[in-house]
C-alpha positions as CSV (number, residue, x, y, z in Angstrom):
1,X,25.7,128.0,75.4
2,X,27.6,125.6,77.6
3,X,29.1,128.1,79.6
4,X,25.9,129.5,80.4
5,X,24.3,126.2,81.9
6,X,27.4,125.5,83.8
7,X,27.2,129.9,85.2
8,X,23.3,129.1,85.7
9,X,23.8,125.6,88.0
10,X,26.3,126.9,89.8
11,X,24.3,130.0,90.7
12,X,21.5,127.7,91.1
13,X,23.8,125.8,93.9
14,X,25.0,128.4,95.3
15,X,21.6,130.1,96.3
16,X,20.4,126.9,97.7
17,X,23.3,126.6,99.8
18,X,22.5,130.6,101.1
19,X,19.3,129.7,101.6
20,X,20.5,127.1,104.5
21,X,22.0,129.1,107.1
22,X,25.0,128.3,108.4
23,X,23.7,126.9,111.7
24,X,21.2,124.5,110.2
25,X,24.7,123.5,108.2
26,X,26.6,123.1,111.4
27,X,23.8,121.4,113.3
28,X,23.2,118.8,111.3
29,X,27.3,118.3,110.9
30,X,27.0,117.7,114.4
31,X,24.6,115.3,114.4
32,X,26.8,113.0,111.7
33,X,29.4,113.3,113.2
34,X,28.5,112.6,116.7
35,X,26.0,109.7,115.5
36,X,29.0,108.6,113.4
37,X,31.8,108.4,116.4
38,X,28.7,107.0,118.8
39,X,28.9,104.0,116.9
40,X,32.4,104.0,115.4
41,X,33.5,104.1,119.4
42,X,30.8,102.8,121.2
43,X,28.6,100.6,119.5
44,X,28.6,98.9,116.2
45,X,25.7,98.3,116.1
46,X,24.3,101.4,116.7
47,X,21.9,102.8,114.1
48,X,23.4,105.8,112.9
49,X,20.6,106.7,110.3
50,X,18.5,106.5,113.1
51,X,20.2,109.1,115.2
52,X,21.3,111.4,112.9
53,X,17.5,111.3,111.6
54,X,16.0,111.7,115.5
55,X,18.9,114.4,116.0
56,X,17.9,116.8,113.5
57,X,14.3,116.5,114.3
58,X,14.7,117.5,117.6
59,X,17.4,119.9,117.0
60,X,15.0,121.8,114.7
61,X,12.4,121.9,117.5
62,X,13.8,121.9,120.6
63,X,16.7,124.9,122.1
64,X,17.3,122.5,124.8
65,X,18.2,119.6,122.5
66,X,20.0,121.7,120.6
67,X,22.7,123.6,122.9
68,X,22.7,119.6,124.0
69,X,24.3,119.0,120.6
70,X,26.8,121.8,120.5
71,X,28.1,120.9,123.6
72,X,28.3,117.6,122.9
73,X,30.4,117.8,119.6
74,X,32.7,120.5,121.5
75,X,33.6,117.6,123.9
76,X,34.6,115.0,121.2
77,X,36.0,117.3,118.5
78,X,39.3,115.8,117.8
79,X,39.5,113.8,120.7
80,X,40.4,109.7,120.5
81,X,37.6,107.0,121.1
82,X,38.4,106.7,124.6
83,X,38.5,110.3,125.4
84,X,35.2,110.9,123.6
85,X,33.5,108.3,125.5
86,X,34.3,110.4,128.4
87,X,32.0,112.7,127.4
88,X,28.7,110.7,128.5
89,X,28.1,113.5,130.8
90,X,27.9,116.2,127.5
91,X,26.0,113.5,125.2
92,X,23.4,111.8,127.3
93,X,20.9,112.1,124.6
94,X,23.0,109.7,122.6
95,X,21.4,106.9,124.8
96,X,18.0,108.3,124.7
97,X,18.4,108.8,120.4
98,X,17.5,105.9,118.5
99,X,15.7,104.0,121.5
């Protein structure tokens, strides 16, 4: 009977993780982790729940906002603080999120 539960919440998980497609996964990824390095890098202050709230609002709504975002996280992936904050010119929505 245990067994069954466990087969039945997994399969359970796994369709609610299907039912997200694997760009809503990667958006909002992006978002964190961008909101995340913003402040870890930038600002201290900065309100990350904020941003990463305002983010995936308008990357859900807005094609603009989103190709914004990719290019954005391309230009930090693995890059050092200073290097990322070279990237103003990819992520100027970070100064207009959370305002």
């Amino acid at each position: 009977m245990g067994r069954k539960l466990i087969a039945a919440a997994l399969f359970s998980l796994m369709a609610g993780i299907s039912s997200i497609g694997c760009g809503e996964l990667e958006e909002l990824a992006d978002c964190h982790n961008i909101c995340d390095d913003y402040q870890d890098c930038a600002d201290s202050n900065y309100d990350v729940s904020k941003c990463r709230s305002d983010c995936e609002t308008r990357s859900d709504s807005d094609t603009d906002f989103k190709t914004d975002v990719a290019a954005c996280s391309a230009c930090i992936d693995g890059k050092s603080c200073s290097e990322k904050l070279k990237c103003g010119g990819d992520c100027p929505f970070l100064f207009l999120v959370s305002q």
